[in-house]
C-alpha positions in Angstrom: -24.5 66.6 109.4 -24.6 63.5 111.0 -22.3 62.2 107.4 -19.7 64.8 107.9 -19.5 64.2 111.8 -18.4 60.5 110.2 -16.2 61.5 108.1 -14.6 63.5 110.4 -13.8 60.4 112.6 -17.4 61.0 115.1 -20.1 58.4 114.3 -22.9 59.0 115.9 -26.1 56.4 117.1 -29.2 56.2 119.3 -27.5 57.0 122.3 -25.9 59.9 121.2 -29.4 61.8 121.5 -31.3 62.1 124.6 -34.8 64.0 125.6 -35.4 65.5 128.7 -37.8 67.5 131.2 -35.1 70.7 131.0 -35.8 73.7 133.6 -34.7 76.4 131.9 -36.6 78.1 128.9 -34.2 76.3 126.2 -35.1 73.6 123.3 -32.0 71.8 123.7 -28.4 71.3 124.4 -24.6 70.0 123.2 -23.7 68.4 126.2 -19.9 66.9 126.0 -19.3 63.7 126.0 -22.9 62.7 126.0 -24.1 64.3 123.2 -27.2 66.6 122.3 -30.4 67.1 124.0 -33.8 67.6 123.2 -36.1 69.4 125.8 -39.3 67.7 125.0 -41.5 70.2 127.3 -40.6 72.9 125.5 -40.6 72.2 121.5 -44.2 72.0 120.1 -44.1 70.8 116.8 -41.5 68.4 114.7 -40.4 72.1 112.6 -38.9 73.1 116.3 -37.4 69.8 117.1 -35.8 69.6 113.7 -33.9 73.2 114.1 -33.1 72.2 117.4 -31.6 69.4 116.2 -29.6 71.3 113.7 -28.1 73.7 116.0 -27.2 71.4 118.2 -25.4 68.7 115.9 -23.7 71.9 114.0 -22.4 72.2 117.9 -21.0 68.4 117.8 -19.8 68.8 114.6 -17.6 71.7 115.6 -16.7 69.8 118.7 -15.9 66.9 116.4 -13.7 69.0 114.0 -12.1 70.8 116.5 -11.2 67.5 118.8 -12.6 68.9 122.1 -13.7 72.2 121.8 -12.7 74.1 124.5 -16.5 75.3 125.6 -15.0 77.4 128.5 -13.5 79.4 125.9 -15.8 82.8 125.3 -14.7 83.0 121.8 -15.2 79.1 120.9 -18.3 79.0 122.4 -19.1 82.1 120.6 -17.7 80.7 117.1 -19.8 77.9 117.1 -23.2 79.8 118.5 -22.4 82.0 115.3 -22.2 78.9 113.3 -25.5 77.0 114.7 -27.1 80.0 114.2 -26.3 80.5 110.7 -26.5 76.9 109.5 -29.3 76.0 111.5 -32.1 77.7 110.1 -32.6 79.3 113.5 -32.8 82.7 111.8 -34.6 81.8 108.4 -36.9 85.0 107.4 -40.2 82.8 108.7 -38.9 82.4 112.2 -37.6 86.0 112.9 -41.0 87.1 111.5 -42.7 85.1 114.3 -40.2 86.5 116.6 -41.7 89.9 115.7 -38.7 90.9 114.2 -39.4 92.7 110.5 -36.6 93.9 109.0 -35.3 93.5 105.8 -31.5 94.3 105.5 -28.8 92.7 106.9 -31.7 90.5 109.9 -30.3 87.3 109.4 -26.6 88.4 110.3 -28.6 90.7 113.2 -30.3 87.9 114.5 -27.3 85.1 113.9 -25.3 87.9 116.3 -28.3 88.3 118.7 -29.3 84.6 119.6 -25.3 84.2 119.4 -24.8 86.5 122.7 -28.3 84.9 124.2 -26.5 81.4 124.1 -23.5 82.5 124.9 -23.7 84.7 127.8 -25.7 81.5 129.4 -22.2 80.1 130.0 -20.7 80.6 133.3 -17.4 81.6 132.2 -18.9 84.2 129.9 -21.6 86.6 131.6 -23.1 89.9 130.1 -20.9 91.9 128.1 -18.2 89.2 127.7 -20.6 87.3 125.5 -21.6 90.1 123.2 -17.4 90.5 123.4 -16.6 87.4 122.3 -19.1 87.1 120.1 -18.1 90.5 118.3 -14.5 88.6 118.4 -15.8 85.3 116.5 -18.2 86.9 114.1 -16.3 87.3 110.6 -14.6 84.4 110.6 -17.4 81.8 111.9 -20.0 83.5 110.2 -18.4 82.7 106.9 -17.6 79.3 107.9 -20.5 77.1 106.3 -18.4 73.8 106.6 -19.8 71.4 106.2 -22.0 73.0 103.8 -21.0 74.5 100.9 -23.3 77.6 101.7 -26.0 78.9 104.2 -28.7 76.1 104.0 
């Protein structure tokens, strides 16, 4: 990620990444200009941190591809929750299964749509059903988009 974010003009270094006490119940953040954040109190082993990290450069790099992503945007935000999702390994079989979730058909795209509206609908501009809107909105397209893989990781 942190190639293509290069190659796509947006180098990142040290300063780029930052770890913080957060309040709320989250493991991180994509926090324009400054860059991505790690809650330290709440990840317990490196397996967490490194998914949080995913997510949240998958988040930059869309930022970075899209030259200032409109986050206020219900459907951007949305595209690139679909996205981090995805690509981040957020919803690999092992960690729905500790989420308690079991099934067998179609849970990755059920769980990439449901921590999509979670993440979503925690932005101001886009409470309750305008997140599982939006997110209904960005689905097909950005759940196809694997850039810059060449496929789900």
């Amino acid at each position: 990620l942190e190639e293509a974010m290069a190659a796509a003009g947006c180098k990142l270094d040290a300063s780029f990444f930052h770890v913080e006490k957060c309040g709320n119940k989250v493991g991180g953040g994509f926090r324009p200009p400054d860059g991505i954040v790690v809650c330290g109190n709440h990840l317990h082993s490196q397996q967490e941190i490194d998914n949080v990290l995913a997510h949240e450069l998958i988040h930059a790099f869309d930022h970075c591809r899209a030259r200032d992503l409109d986050w206020t945007s219900c459907v951007h935000h949305a595209c690139s929750e679909v996205r981090a999702a995805n690509l981040s390994g957020d919803c690999h079989m092992k960690q729905e299964w500790l989420r308690g979730n079991f099934r067998i058909l179609k849970q990755h795209q059920a769980c990439v749509r449901r921590r999509a509206e979670l993440s979503v609908a925690m932005n101001p501009e886009c409470p309750g059903r305008k997140a599982a809107l939006a997110v209904d909105a960005a689905f097909p397209t950005c759940f196809r988009d694997t850039a810059p893989f060449d496929d789900i990781p």
